[in-house]
C-alpha positions as CSV (number, residue, x, y, z in Angstrom):
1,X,0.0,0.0,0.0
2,X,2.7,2.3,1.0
3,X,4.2,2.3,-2.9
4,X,0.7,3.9,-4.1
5,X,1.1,7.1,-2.3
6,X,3.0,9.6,-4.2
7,X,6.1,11.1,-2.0
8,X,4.2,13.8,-0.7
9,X,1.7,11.6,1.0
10,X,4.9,9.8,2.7
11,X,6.6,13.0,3.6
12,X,2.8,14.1,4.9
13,X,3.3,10.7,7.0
14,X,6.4,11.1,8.1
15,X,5.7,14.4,9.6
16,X,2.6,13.3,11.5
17,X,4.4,10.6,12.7
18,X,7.5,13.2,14.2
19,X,4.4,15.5,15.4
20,X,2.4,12.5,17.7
21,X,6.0,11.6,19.5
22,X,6.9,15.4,19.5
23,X,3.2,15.6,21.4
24,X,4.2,12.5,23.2
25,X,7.3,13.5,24.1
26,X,5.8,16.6,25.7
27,X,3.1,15.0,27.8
28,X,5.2,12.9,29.5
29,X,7.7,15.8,30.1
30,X,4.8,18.0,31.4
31,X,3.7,15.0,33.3
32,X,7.3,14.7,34.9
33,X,7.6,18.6,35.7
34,X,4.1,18.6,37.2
35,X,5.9,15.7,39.7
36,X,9.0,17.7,40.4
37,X,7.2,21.1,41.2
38,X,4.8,19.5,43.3
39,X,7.7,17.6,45.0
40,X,9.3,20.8,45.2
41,X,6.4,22.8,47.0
42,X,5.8,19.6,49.8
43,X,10.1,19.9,50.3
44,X,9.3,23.9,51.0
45,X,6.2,23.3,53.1
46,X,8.4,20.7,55.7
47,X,11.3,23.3,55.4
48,X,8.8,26.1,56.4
49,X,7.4,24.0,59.3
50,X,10.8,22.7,60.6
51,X,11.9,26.7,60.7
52,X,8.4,27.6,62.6
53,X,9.2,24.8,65.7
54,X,11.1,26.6,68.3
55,X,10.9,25.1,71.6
56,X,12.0,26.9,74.7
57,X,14.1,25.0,77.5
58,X,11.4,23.8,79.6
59,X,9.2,22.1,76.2
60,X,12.3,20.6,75.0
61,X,13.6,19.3,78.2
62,X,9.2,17.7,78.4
63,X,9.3,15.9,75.4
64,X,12.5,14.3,76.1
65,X,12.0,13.4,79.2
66,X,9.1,10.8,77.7
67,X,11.5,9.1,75.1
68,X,12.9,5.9,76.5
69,X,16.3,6.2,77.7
70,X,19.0,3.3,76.3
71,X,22.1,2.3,77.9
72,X,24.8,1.5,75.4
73,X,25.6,-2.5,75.6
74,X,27.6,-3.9,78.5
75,X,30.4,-6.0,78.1
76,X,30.1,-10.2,77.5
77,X,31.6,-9.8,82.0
78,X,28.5,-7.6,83.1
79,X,25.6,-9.5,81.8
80,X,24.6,-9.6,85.5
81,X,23.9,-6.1,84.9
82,X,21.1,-6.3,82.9
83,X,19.7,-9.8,84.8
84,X,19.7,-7.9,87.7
85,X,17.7,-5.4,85.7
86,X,15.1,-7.8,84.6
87,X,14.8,-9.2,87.9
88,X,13.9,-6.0,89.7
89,X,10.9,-5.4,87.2
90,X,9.8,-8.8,88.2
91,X,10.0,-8.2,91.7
92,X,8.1,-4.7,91.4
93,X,5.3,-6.5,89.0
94,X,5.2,-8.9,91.7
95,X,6.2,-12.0,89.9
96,X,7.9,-14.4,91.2
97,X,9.4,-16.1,88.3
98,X,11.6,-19.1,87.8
99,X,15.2,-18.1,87.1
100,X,15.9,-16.4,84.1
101,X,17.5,-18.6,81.5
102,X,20.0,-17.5,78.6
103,X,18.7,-18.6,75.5
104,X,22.2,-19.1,72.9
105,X,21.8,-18.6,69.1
106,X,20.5,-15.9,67.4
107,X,22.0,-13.5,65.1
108,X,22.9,-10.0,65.8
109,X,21.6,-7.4,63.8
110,X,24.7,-5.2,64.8
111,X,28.0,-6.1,64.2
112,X,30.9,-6.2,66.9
113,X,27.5,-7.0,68.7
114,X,26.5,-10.2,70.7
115,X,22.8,-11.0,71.1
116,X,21.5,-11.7,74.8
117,X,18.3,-13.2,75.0
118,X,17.0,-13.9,78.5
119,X,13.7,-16.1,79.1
120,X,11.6,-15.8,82.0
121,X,8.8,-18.2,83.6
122,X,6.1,-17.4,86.2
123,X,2.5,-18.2,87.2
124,X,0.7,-14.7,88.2
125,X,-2.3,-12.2,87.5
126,X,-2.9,-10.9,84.1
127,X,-2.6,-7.6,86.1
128,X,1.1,-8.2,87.3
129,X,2.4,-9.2,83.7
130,X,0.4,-6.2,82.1
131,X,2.5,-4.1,84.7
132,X,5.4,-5.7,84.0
133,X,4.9,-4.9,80.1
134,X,4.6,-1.4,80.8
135,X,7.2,-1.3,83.1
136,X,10.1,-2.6,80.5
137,X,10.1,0.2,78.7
138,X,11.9,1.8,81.1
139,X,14.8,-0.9,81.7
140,X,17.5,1.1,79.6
141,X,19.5,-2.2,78.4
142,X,16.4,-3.4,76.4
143,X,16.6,-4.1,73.0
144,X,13.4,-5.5,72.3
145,X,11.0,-7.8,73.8
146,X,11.3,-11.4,71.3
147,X,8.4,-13.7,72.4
148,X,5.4,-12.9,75.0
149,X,3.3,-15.7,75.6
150,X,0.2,-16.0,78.1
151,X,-2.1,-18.7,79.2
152,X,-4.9,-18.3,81.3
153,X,-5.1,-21.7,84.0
154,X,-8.5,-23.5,83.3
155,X,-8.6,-23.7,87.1
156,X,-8.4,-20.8,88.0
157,X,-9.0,-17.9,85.7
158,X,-7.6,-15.4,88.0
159,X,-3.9,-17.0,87.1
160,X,-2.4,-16.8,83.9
161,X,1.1,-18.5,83.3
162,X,3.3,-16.4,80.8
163,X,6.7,-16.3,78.9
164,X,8.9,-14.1,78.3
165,X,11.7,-13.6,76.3
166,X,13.5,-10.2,76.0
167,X,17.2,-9.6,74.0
168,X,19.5,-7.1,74.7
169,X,23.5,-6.1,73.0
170,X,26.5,-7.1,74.3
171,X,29.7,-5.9,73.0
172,X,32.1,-8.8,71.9
C-alpha cells in the first residue's frame, strides 16, 4: 500500500508521525515537571514547618524526658547487669518467676555486637504481667522484647502462666 502514495503523501506521513512523538514526548515531560514542582512545594512546606518549631528549654527538656532512655551494651563480663535489671521489674510487678534462663543462638543485627536473650517463667495475675509490660520500657538495656506468651489456667481464671523472652546487645 505504501508504494501507491506519491512522496508527498509519505513526507505528509512522516511528519505526522514526528508531530504525535513530539506531542508524546511533551506529555510525559509536562507530566514529569508537574511531579518535580509538586515535589518541590511539599520539600518547601516541611522546610517552612521545621523553621516555625522553636521550643523553649522547659518544652524541649518535656518531650525528652518521655522518650525511652538506652544504655549503650555492656560487656560479654557484666551481663549480670542487665539480669539484675530484669529481675527488679519482676520483683516490682510482683512476679515471682523461675530463674531467668540465657537462651544461645540468634543472630545479631549489629555487628561487633553479641545478642542476649534472657527467658523468663512465672505463674501470676494478668494484672502483674500487664505491669510488668509497661514497666520494660523503662529498663535502659532493652533491645526489644522477642516472644510474649500468656495462658490463662482453666482452674483458675484469676492466674495466667506467661513467657517471656527479651534480647539485649553485648559488646564482643
Amino acid at each position: 500500500m505504501i508504494n501507491k502514495l506519491n512522496p508527498k503523501d509519505i513526507r505528509a506521513l512522516k511528519l505526522g508521525a514526528v508531530g504525535v512523538v513530539a506531542i508524546l514526548a511533551m506529555l510525559v515531560a509536562l507530566e514529569g515537571h508537574q511531579r518535580w514542582a509538586d515535589a518541590k512545594q511539599k520539600a518547601d512546606n516541611l522546610e517552612q514547618q521545621l523553621d516555625n518549631i522553636d521550643l523553649d528549654k522547659a518544652k524541649r527538656i518535656g518531650l525528652t524526658s518521655i522518650v525511652p532512655v538506652f544504655e549503650m551494651p555492656v560487656s560479654r563480663e557484666e551481663r549480670f547487669i542487665v539480669r539484675d535489671m530484669l529481675n527488679q521489674q519482676l520483683r516490682r510487678a510482683n512476679i515471682n518467676s523461675q530463674p531467668l534462663q540465657e537462651i544461645p543462638g540468634g543472630k545479631s543485627p549489629v555487628q561487633g555486637y553479641e545478642l542476649l536473650r534472657l527467658k523468663c517463667k512465672a505463674t501470676c495475675g494478668l494484672q502483674n504481667v500487664l505491669n510488668l509490660l509497661a514497666d520494660l520500657k523503662s529498663n535502659p538495656y532493652l533491645v526489644g522484647i522477642e516472644e510474649l506468651r500468656i495462658k490463662t489456667d482453666t482452674r483458675n481464671q484469676r492466674q495466667v502462666d506467661f513467657e517471656l523472652t527479651v534480647s539485649t546487645l553485648l559488646k564482643i
